[in-house]
C-alpha positions as CSV (number, residue, x, y, z in Angstrom):
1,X,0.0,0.0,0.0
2,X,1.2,3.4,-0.5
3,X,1.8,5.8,1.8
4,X,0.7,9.1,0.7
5,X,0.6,12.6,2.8
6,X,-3.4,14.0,3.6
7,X,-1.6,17.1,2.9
8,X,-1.3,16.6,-0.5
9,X,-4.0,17.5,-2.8
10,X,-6.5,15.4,-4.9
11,X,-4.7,15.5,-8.4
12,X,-1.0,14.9,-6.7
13,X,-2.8,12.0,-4.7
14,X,-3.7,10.6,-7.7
15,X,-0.7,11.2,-9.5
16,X,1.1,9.4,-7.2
17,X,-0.6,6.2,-7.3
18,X,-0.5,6.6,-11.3
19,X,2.9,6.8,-11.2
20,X,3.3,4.0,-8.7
21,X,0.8,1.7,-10.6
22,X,2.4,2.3,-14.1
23,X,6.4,2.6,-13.5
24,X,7.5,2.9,-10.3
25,X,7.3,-0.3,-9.2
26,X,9.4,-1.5,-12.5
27,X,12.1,0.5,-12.0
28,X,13.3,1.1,-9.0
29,X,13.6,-3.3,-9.3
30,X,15.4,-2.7,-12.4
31,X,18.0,0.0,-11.0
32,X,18.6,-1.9,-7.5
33,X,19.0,-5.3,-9.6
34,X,21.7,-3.0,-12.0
35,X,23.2,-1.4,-9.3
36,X,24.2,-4.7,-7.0
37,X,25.5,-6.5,-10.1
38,X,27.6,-3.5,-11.1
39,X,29.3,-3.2,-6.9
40,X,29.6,-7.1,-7.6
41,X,31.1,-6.8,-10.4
42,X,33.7,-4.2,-9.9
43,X,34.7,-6.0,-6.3
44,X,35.3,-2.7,-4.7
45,X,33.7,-3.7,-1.2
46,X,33.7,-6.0,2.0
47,X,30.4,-8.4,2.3
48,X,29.6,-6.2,5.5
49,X,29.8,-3.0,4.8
50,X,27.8,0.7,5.5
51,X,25.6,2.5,2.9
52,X,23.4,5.6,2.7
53,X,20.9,6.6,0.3
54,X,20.4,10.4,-0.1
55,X,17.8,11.5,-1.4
56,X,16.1,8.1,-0.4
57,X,12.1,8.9,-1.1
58,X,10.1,5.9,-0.2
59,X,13.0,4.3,0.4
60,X,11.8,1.0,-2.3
61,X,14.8,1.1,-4.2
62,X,17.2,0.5,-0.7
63,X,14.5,-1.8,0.6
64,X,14.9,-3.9,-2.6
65,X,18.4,-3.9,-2.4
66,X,18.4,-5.0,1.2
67,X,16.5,-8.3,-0.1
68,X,19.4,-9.1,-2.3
69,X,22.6,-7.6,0.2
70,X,20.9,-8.4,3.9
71,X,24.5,-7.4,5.5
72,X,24.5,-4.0,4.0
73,X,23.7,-1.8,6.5
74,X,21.6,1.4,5.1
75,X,20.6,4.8,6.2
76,X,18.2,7.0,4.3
77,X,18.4,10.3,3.9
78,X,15.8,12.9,2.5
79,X,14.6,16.3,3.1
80,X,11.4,15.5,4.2
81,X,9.9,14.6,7.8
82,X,9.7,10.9,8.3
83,X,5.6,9.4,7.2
84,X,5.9,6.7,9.8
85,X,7.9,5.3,12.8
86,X,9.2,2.2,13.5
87,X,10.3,-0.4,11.1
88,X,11.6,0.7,7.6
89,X,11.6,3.8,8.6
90,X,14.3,3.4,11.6
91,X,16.7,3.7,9.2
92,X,15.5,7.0,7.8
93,X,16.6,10.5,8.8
94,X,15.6,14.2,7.8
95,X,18.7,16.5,6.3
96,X,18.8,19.3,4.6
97,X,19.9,18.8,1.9
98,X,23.5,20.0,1.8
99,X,24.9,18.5,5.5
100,X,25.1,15.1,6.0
101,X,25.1,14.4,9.1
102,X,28.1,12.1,9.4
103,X,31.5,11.9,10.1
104,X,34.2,11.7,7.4
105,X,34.6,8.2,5.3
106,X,31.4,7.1,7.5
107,X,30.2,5.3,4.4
108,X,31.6,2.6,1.9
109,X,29.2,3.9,-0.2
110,X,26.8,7.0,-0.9
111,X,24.2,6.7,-3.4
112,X,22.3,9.4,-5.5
113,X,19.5,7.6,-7.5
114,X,18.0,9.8,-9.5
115,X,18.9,13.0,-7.3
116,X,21.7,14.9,-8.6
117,X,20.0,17.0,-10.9
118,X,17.6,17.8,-8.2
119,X,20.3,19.5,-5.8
120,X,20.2,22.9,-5.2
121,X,24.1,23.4,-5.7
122,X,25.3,19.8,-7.1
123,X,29.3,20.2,-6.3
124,X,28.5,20.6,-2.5
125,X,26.3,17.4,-2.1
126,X,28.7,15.9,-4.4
127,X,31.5,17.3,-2.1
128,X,29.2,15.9,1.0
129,X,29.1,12.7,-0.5
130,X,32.7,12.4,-1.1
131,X,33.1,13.5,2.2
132,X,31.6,10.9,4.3
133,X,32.0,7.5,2.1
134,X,35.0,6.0,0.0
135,X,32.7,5.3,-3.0
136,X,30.0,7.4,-4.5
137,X,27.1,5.3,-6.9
138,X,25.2,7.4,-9.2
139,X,22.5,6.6,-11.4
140,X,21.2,9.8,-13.1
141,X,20.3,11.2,-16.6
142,X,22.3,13.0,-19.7
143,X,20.7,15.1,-22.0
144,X,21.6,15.4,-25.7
145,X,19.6,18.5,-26.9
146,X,15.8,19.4,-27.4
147,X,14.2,16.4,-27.1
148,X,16.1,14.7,-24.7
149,X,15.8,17.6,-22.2
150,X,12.0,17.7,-23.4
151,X,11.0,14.3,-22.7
152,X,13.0,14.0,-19.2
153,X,11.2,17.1,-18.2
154,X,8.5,15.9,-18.5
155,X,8.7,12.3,-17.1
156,X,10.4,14.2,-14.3
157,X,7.1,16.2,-13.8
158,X,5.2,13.3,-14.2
159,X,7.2,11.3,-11.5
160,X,8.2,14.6,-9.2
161,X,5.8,17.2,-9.2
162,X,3.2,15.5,-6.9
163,X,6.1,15.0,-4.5
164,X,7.0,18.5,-4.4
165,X,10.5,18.1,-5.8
166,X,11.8,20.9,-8.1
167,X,12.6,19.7,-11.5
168,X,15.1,21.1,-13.3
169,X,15.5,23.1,-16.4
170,X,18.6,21.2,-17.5
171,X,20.3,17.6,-17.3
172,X,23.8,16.5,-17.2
173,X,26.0,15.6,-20.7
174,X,28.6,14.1,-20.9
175,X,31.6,16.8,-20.8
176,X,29.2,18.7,-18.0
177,X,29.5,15.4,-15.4
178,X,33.0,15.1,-16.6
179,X,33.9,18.3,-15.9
180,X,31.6,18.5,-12.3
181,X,33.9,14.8,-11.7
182,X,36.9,17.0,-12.3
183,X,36.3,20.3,-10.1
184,X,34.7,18.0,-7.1
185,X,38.3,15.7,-7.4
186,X,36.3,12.3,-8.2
187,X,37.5,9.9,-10.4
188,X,35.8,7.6,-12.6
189,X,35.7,4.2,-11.2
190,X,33.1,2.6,-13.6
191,X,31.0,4.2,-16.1
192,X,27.7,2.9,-17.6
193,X,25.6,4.5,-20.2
194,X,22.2,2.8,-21.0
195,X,19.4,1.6,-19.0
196,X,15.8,-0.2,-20.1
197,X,13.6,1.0,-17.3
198,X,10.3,0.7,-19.5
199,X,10.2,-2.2,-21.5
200,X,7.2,-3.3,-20.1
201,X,5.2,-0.4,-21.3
202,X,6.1,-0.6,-25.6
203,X,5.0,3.0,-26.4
204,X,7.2,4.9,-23.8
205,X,10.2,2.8,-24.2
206,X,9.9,3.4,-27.7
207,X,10.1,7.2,-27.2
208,X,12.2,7.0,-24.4
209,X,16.2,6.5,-25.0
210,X,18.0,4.4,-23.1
211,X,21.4,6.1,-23.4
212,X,19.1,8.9,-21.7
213,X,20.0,7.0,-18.5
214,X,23.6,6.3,-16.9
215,X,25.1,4.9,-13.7
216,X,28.7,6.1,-12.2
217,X,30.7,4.7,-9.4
218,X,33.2,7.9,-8.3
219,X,36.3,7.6,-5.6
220,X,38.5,10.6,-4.4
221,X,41.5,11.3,-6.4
């Protein structure tokens, strides 16, 4: 069942369980799935090892990777209050935005799913991130002109705006995350352009370019 806010109003409620019924669901299973074969692949970490999500949401896509890696240990952070207590949501703290509130090389990993382009000043989270874990997992989006940055907008309303998360005018390209990679002092561990998140659904993924989607594992210089 989803958990949605009273707050919100009766076209973001329903929204919301639109967006959950028709992709949601899909994808964040697709990107956990990538992400875990990707750390398994590259061999970078212990079995045991500490992990927080920033910019978490729901938290599905950490809760899905905890069913596949039970001995990482996750925290969740997002800018908004916690909806619950107890449980899931044990893990989960309020930030924000810009401090994380942890000590330096806390983390074997921080993850950004989806949440870069949503920062209010990207080099500082990305400096935050860097900051308090050795490895840094992005999955985010590059744009390669009109359409592309048409066409993400928009799926970005369609799967943002009922959360009350600011979508923004522009995406990353490549030379732009190179170039953020350089003046934050991250190098590219692994980098991984293309992702299928709506096969299931022929007419989007037929308008909707994979190579639109990438994944990144950073480290310190």
């Amino acid at each position: 069942m989803i958990n949605i806010p009273a707050s919100k109003g009766v076209l973001k409620r329903q929204l919301i369980k639109y967006h959950h019924k028709l992709s949601h669901h899909n994808r964040v299973h697709i990107i956990a799935h990538h992400l875990v074969k990707k750390l398994d692949n590259l061999n970078l970490l212990p079995e045991h090892n500490r992990c927080v999500d920033i910019g978490s949401g729901d938290m599905k896509l950490v809760s899905i990777i905890d069913s596949i890696k039970p001995h990482w240990n996750w925290r969740c952070l997002d800018i908004h209050p916690a909806r619950g207590e107890g449980g899931q949501w044990d893990r989960y703290e309020f930030f924000n935005g810009r401090n994380i509130p942890y000590g330096d090389k806390h983390f074997d990993i921080s993850l950004l799913a989806d949440v870069l382009h949503h920062a209010e000043d990207i080099p500082a989270l990305l400096q935050e991130a860097k900051r308090v874990s050795r490895y840094i997992v992005i999955k985010d989006h590059f744009e390669y002109g009109f359409y592309s940055n048409t066409m993400l907008k928009a799926m970005d309303i369609f799967g943002n705006w009922a959360y009350d998360v600011k979508v923004p005018g522009k995406y990353f390209t490549r030379k732009s995350f190179a170039e953020l990679c350089q003046r934050t002092g991250l190098e590219v561990v692994d980098m991984e352009i293309g992702m299928d998140l709506y096969q299931h659904l022929p007419v989007l993924n037929a308008i909707l370019k994979s190579d639109w989607h990438f994944t990144a594992v950073l480290k310190s210089k």
